[in-house]
C-alpha positions, 0 to 999 in steps of 0.5 A: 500500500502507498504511503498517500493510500495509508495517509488517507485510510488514517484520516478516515478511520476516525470519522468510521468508528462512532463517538471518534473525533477526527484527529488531525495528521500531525507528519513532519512540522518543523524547520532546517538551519538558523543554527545559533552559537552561544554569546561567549567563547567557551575555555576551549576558545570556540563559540559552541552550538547554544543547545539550550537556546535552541531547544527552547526556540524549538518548543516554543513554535512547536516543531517536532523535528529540527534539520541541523546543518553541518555548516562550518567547522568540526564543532558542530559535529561534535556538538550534534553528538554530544550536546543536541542530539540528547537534548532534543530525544529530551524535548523530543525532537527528532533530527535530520542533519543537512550536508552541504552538495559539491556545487556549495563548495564556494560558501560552504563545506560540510564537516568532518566528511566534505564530499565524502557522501557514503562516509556521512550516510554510514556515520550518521546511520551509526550515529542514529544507533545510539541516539534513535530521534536522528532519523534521517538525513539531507543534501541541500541543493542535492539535484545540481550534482547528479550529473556528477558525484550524484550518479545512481550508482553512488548513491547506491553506495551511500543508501546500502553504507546506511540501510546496512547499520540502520535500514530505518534510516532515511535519505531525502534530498533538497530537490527544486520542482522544475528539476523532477524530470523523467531521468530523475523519477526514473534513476534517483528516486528508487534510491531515496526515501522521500524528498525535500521540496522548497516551494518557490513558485517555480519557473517564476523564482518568488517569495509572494505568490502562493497559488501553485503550491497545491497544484505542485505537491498534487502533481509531485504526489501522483508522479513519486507514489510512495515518496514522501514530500516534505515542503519547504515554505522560505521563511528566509530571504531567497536570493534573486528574488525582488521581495523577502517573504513576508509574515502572511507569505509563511502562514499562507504557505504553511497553511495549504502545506498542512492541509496538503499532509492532512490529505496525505499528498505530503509528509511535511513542512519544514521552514527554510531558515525560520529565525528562532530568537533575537539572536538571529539576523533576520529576527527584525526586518529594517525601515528601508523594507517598509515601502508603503505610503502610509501605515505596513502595507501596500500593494505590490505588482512586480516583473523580475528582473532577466525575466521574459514576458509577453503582450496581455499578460498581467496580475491584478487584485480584485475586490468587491465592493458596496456602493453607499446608497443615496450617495450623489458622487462617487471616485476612488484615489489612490496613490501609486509608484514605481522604479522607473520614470522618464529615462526608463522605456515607455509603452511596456508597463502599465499600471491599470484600475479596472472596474467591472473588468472595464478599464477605467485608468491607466498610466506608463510606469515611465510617465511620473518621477521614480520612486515618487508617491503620485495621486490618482483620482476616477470619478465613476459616478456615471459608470456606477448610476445605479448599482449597488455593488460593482469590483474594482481591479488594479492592476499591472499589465504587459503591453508589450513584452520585455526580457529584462525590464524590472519593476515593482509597482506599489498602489497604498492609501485607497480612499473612496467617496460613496464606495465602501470597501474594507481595509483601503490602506492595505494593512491586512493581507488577508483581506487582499490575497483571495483576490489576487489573480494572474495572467501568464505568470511571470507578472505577480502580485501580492499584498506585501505588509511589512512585520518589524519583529518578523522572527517573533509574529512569524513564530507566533502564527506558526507554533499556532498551526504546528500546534493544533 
């Protein structure tokens, strides 16, 4: 039987058995990296693994499983063994251990072993011997090197180096969506016991826009039958992406995860470097990532850089609103900005307002001053005799297409005369994400409200979910 089969009978026998209450499927809830070092040096000179810390960190979002990178120096080999790995069956924590890939060498080496992947997979193996919560382990960026050291053949050495001192230990990769090819169903997953599955949007590379995350771990479900999928929400910046994901951004995403495991289509979730207390970089984010008018939030249509589009393609966000009864005009302003301006190509971007699907306004990014705040104002009093409720859309829209062209377009401070519409200043995303919609893809949009204490609000919502 599969393991979505098995997933699934689970999750039914409760509701089939009478006076049962249907208990959710816990899987796998936890978070990789962010490993943080105590203040002080101890007599040995070196800042060791904060154990205590981290543990307490880990308890408060209630994860039940911690990824601990070998990053760096022999230390944190040692500490692993002799410090966390106790500590963690104390809380009861389970551990994975990442292991950096070859193609990392330029900013990290994984030690004692390096390279040495069959070495790792047996030690850890007996390793998990004397301390069972280390459960398995992970190469990260794992599919970049399979042309390579990765072939099907050493990684049977390193599965057989492992199944021969503990067969119930695993092996699950850090591999990215577009990289499940044919090839690699066919010659790599046979060899592995489940995979690590970072969600990014793929082919379209961000941290904002969360809708083809079902559709991706549905279609990974049906393709590796039998493979568990542990979903990787980015809690952490990701490199080559406009926007650093945001509070919303990880709830949203670890939501629908959770859902996905309760349907029995994933194992999973594990944060991408979720910071876990003050100590981290990342626990506070700095004014200059507030980029709304007014108040935290705003909203945000971006085409990436290096990224090619085409004519008609667009991403916009609706809402419905209710016309105030007896009102004798009615308009909306907003303010509106962009990175462009008068030296930037004109007759490519356009930022639009819609209503009923009709365009309304429309303006060239280059057409006002960069990175300048700028009033519009729509009189639909005429458009809107005698309705009662209408959708109002901005948008921004591809009116021809470019490569590499980039641009965030940032719509805050919505104000409206005989028109109700809640949460006009964009301070909740929520209120704004069920209207989101796009038109080709590369151009996406999002609500983007900015959290100074991002570790604290994120590990507050997150220890909700991993809780229930």
């Amino acid at each position: 039987m599969t393991r979505l089969a098995l997933a699934t009978l689970a999750a039914l026998l409760p509701a089939l058995i009478p006076g049962v209450v249907h208990a959710d499927v816990p899987g796998v809830r936890g978070t990789e990296g962010n490993l943080i070092r105590e203040e002080a040096p101890r007599d040995d000179g070196i800042r060791h693994m904060d154990t205590k810390a981290m543990i307490a960190a880990l308890k408060a979002l209630n994860a039940n499983t911690y990824v601990y990178p070998m990053a760096g120096d022999n230390v944190h080999w040692e500490d692993l063994r002799e410090e966390f790995l106790p500590a963690a069956a104390d809380a009861g924590i389970k551990v994975w251990v990442m292991v950096y890939s070859p193609s990392q060498q330029g900013c990290c080496v994984s030690r004692p072993f390096k390279h040495d992947y069959v070495a790792w997979s047996r030690e850890l193996a007996t390793l998990s011997k004397t301390h069972p919560n280390l459960v398995g382990w992970t190469v990260d960026d794992y599919a970049y090197d399979i042309g390579k050291t990765f072939t099907p053949a050493y990684v049977r050495q390193m599965r057989d180096a492992a199944k021969a001192v503990n067969p119930a230990f695993t092996f699950n990769p850090t591999v990215y969506y577009k990289q499940f090819t044919d090839d690699f169903i066919a010659q790599q997953i046979p060899l592995l016991d489940g995979v690590i599955f970072p969600f990014r949007d793929s082919p379209h590379r961000d941290t904002s826009w969360s809708w083809s995350l079902s559709y991706q771990v549905k279609q990974l479900a049906q393709r590796l039958p039998g493979t568990d999928v542990y979903v990787m929400p980015y809690a952490h910046p990701l490199s080559h992406a406009a926007q650093k994901p945001t509070v919303s951004y990880v709830e949203t995403i670890t939501k629908q995860a959770l859902d996905l495991v309760r349907a029995g289509e994933a194992a999973g979730v594990i944060q991408y470097k979720l910071p876990l207390m003050p100590r981290d970089a990342n626990w506070t984010r700095p004014a200059t990532d507030d980029l709304s008018r007014t108040g935290d939030g705003r909203l945000s249509f971006v085409v990436e850089s290096g990224t090619p589009t085409k004519a008609g393609m667009w991403c916009g966000a609706e809402r419905t609103v209710q016309l105030t009864p007896g009102a004798t005009k009615r308009t909306v302003t907003f303010y509106h900005r962009d990175g462009r301006g008068s030296e930037s190509p004109a007759g490519h971007h356009k930022k639009q307002l819609l209503v009923d699907g009709k365009l309304v306004w429309q303006r060239d990014v280059t057409a006002d001053a960069k990175d300048t705040w700028t009033k519009a104002t729509i009189d639909l009093t005429d458009q809107l005799a005698g309705r009662t409720s209408a959708k109002l859309q901005w948008r921004l829209f591809e009116l021809k297409g470019v490569t590499n062209y980039f641009v965030d377009v940032s719509v805050d401070d919505i104000a409206l005369t005989g028109i109700q519409l809640s949460d006009p200043g964009v301070e909740n995303a929520a209120t704004w994400t069920s209207g989101l919609s796009r038109n080709g893809g590369p151009v996406y949009c999002s609500a983007q409200v900015y959290h100074r204490d991002y570790g604290a609000d994120l590990r507050e919502r997150l220890a909700g979910l991993y809780g229930r």
